[in-house]
N, C-alpha and C positions, 0 to 999 in steps of 0.2 A: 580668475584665470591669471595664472602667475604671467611675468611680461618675459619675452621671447629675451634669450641670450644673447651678448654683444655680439657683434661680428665687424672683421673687416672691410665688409665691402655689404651695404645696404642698398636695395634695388626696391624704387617705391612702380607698384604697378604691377598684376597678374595678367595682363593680356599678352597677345604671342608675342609683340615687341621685348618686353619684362621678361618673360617666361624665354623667350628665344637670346638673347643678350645674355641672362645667366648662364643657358647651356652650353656658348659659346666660350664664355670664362670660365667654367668648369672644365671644360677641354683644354683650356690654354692652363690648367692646375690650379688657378684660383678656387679652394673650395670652401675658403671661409668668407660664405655669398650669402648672406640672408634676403629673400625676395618677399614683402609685406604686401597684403592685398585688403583694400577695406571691405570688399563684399566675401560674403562668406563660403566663394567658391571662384576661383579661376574664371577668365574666359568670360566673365558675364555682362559687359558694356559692350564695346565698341565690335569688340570682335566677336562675340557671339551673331552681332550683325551680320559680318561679312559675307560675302559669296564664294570668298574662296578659291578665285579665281588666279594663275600663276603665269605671269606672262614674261616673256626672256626679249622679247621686240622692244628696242628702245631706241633713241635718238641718238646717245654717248657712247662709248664705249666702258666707261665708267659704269655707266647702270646698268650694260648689258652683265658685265662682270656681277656686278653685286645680286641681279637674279641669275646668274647662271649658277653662284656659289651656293645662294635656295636653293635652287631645284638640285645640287648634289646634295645638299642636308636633309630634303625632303627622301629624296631616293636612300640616299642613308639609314632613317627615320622609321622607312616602309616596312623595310627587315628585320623587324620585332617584332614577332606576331602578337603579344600582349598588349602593345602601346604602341601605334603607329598614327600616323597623321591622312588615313585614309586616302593617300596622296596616287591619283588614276593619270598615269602619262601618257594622256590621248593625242596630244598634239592640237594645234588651234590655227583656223583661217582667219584671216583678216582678210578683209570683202573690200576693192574698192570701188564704189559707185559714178567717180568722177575723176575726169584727167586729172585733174591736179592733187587728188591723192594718188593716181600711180604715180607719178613721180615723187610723192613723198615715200610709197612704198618701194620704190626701187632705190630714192635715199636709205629708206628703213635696212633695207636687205647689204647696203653697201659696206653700212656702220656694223652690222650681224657681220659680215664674212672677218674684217678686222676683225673682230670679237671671236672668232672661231666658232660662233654660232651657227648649226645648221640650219638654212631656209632656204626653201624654192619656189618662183610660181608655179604655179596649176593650173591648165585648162580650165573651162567650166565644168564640163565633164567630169574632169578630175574629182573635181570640189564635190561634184553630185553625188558620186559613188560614194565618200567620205559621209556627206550629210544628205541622203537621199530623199527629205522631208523636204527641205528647202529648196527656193527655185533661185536659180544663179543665173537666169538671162540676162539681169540689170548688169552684171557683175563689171566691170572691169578689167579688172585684175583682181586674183586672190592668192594671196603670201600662205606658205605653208612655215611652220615651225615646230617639228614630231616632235619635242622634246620640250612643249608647253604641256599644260592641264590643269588639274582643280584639285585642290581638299577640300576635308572639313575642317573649317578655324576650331573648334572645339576641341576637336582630335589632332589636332597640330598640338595645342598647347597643353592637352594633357601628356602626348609624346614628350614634351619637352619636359615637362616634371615629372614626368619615371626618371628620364638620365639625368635630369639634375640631382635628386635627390639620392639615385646609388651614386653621382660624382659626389656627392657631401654638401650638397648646398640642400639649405633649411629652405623652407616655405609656409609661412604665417600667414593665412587668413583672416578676416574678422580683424584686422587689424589697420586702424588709421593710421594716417602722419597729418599730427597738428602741427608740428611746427619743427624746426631744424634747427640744430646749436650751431654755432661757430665760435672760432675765436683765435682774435689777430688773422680774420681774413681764411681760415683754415675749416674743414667741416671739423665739429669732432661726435656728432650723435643727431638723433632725432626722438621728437616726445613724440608719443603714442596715446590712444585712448587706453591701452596694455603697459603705459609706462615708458621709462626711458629707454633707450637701448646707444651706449656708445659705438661710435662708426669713424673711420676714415674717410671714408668715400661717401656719396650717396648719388647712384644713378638715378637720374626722372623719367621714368617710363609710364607717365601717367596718363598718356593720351588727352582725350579730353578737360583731363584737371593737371596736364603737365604745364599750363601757364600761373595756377594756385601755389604748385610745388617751387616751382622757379622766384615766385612771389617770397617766398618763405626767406629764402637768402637776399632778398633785396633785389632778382632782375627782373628787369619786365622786359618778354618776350611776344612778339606778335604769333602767338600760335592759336588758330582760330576756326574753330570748329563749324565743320559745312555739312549739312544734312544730304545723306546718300540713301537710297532707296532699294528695291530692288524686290520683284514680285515671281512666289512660284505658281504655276497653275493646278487644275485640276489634274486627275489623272489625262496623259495624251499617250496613244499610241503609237511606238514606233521609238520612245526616249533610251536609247539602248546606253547607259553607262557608260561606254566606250567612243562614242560618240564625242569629235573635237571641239574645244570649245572654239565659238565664232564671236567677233567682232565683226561690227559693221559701223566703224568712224562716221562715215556721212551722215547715217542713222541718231549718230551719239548712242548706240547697243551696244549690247553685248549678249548670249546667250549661252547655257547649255543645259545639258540633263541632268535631273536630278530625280531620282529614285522613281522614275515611270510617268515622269511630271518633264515641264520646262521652264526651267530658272532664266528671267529676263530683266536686266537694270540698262540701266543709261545714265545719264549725264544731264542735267536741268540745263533750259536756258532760265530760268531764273532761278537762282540759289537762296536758298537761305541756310543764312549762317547765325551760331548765335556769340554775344559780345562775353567773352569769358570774365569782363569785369564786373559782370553781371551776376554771378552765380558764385556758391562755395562750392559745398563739396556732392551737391547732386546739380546733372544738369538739365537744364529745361528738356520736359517732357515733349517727346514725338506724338504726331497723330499722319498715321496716314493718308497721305496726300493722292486722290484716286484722280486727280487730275493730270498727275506726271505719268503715273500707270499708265493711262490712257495716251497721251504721248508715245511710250515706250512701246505701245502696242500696233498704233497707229504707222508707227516708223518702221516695225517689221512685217505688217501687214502684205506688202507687198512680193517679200520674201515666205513667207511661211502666213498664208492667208488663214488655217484654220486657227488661229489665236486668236482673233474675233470671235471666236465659237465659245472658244473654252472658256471658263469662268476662274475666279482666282483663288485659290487655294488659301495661301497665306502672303502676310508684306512685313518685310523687314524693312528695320530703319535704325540707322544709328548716326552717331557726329563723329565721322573721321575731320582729324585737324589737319587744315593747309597752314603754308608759309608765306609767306606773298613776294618773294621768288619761288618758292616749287621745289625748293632744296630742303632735306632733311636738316631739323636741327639735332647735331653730333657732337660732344665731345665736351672736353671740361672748358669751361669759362676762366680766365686770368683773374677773373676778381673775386673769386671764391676759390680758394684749393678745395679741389677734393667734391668739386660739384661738377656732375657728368651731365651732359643732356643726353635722352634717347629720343628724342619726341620732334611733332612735324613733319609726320609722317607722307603727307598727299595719297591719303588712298592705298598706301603701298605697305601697311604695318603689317598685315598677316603674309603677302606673298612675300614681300622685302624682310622677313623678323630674323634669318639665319643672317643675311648679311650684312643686317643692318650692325647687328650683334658686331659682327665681325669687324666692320669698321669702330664700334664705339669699342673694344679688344686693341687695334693700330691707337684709336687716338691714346687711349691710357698708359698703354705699352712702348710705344716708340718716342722717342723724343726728338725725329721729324719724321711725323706721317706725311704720307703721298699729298702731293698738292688738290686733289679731289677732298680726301679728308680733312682737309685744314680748311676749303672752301666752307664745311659744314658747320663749322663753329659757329657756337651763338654769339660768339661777341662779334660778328658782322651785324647786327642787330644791336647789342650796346655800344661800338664804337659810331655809331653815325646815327644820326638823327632820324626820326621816323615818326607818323602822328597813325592814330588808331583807326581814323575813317579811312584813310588812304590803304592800309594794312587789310581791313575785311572788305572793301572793296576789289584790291588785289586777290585775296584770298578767292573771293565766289568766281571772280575771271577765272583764274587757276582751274576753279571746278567749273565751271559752263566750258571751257576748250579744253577740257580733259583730251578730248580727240580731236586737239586742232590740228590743224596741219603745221608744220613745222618746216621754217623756208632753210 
């Protein structure tokens, strides 16, 4: 197999991050983009895991912005009836169980209206009519936000390679990155198991192995992968498609429908995570864990009691990578030209992949992006000191209070 054509701008990684980051620089008219995947098809790590799941509720207004700028590209995305991201804008509650999340939730909602985000609370009633399966007497308070919902990570990132590839950007599968050229500090190519291909740029969208890829030019970044779960059941009646998707923070839940079934994940109180210095280019194998399930079940038990009944269909599982602040790593590094981070995700690569894009588009493009994007650099990780157990300890925190409360 002859080896893929040079290009200006090389993007290592096919998941939506990769796949979503290209179709935003094919918008901005970048179209000499070649995007390299070493499995022999899109979509088939991390994100194939996903749930899918699109949440616009955040704590910043920063992050509100960057899923609000998703959920336009997804809505975008919808309207091609050949290649869409299956993307259903049900709208999603957020259930609070205990005083001290309504007052985060009414923090939640404050930071949304700054953001020009639509939210309101809802009676319980309210909520019932919405999800008439579920009992909302514990409830507290429950956030509405019409303008969440879910895809499928699949059909997101094949969306995203129809428009890349009529924008002009190439896509190579079956295709590795062993290793990366430089010189005088400059990228200028990457070796391939397909041979060499010279480059400018080289963006790291590798997820999982984007701390391998980073390795390659010399930095070491704590990007550390934490095992995420998430179980769909048997068939259940009543899973109507349209149906908003729910959280339940106190819970550590989340739920919704999924094709006549109910898709159900959470958040571990014990994480595990695996040491990326451990591993090359495949990562330690999952098995799943029927004891977090059980948890996950246990915890919505009280809300939607027949889930005890039901038996489980299937369980996904993959290693989305945290940061150990909880910040995406963004943008090119000072001691490498021409090396872009994408990666460091927390959870947020498939519903975060349009804006994530669009921030790593500011940092390449502007020559002073927003002080949010400049916080994302990875050289806040090589300018200060930092040791490894401190970093994947951070890291699992991160993911055990995924739904903390937030003072």
């Amino acid at each position: 197999m002859a080896p893929p054509i040079d290009a200006e701008i090389v993007i290592i990684g096919g998941g939506a991050v990769g796949c979503g980051v290209a179709y935003q620089l094919a918008l901005a008219g970048m179209s000499d983009v070649l995007l390299l995947e070493k499995e022999n098809s899109v979509a088939t790590a991390t994100t194939s895991q996903a749930a899918g799941l699109v949440g616009q509720v955040r704590s910043t207004a920063e992050r509100v912005a960057l899923a609000k700028w998703s959920v336009e590209t997804f809505t975008q995305l919808q309207q091609d009836p050949q290649a869409n991201p299956s993307w259903r804008q049900v709208g999603s509650l957020r259930v609070a169980l205990t005083d001290e999340r309504v007052d985060e939730f009414k923090r939640l909602a404050r930071v949304a209206s700054d953001a020009a985000l639509e939210v309101h609370f809802l009676e319980n009633a309210e909520a019932e009519r919405l999800w008439p399966a579920l009992n909302f007497e514990r409830a507290r308070a429950v956030l509405h936000c019409p303008t969440d919902g879910y895809l499928q990570p699949y059909d997101l990132t094949m969306a995203y390679v129809k428009k890349c590839r009529a924008l002009g950007v190439r896509i190579e599968t079956s295709t590795e990155v062993l290793d990366i050229d430089q010189h005088e500090g400059r990228i200028t190519g990457v070796q391939t198991n397909r041979g060499p291909i010279a480059c400018r740029t080289v963006i790291n969208a590798a997820g999982a192995h984007a701390y391998q890829i980073a390795g390659m030019v010399g930095l070491e970044l704590p990007i550390v992968p934490v095992r995420h779960e998430f179980l769909i059941t048997v068939g259940c009646d009543g899973m109507d498609p349209q149906l908003p998707v729910v959280r339940i923070p106190d819970g550590s839940i989340y739920l919704r429908s999924e094709v006549g079934a109910l898709l159900l994940g959470g958040w571990e109180s014990g994480a595990l995570d695996a040491d990326p210095r451990t591993y090359g280019s495949t990562v330690p194998p999952l098995e799943a864990d029927y004891d977090a399930m059980a948890f996950f079940v246990e915890q919505l038990a009280p809300l939607f009691p027949r889930i005890e009944e039901l038996g489980i269909r299937s369980i996904f599982k993959g290693w989305p990578t945290f940061t150990p602040d909880g910040r995406f790593i963004v943008g090119e590094s000072r001691r490498v030209r021409g090396f872009v981070m994408a990666g460091g995700c927390n959870a947020h690569g498939v519903s975060g992949s349009a804006g994530i894009g669009r921030h790593v588009l500011e940092s390449m493009q502007k020559t002073d992006p927003s002080p949010y994007v400049r916080s994302l650099s990875p050289d806040r990780f090589l300018d200060h000191a930092w040791n490894w157990d401190q970093a994947r300890r951070q890291a699992r925190q991160l993911y055990e209070s995924y739904y903390g409360i937030d003072s």
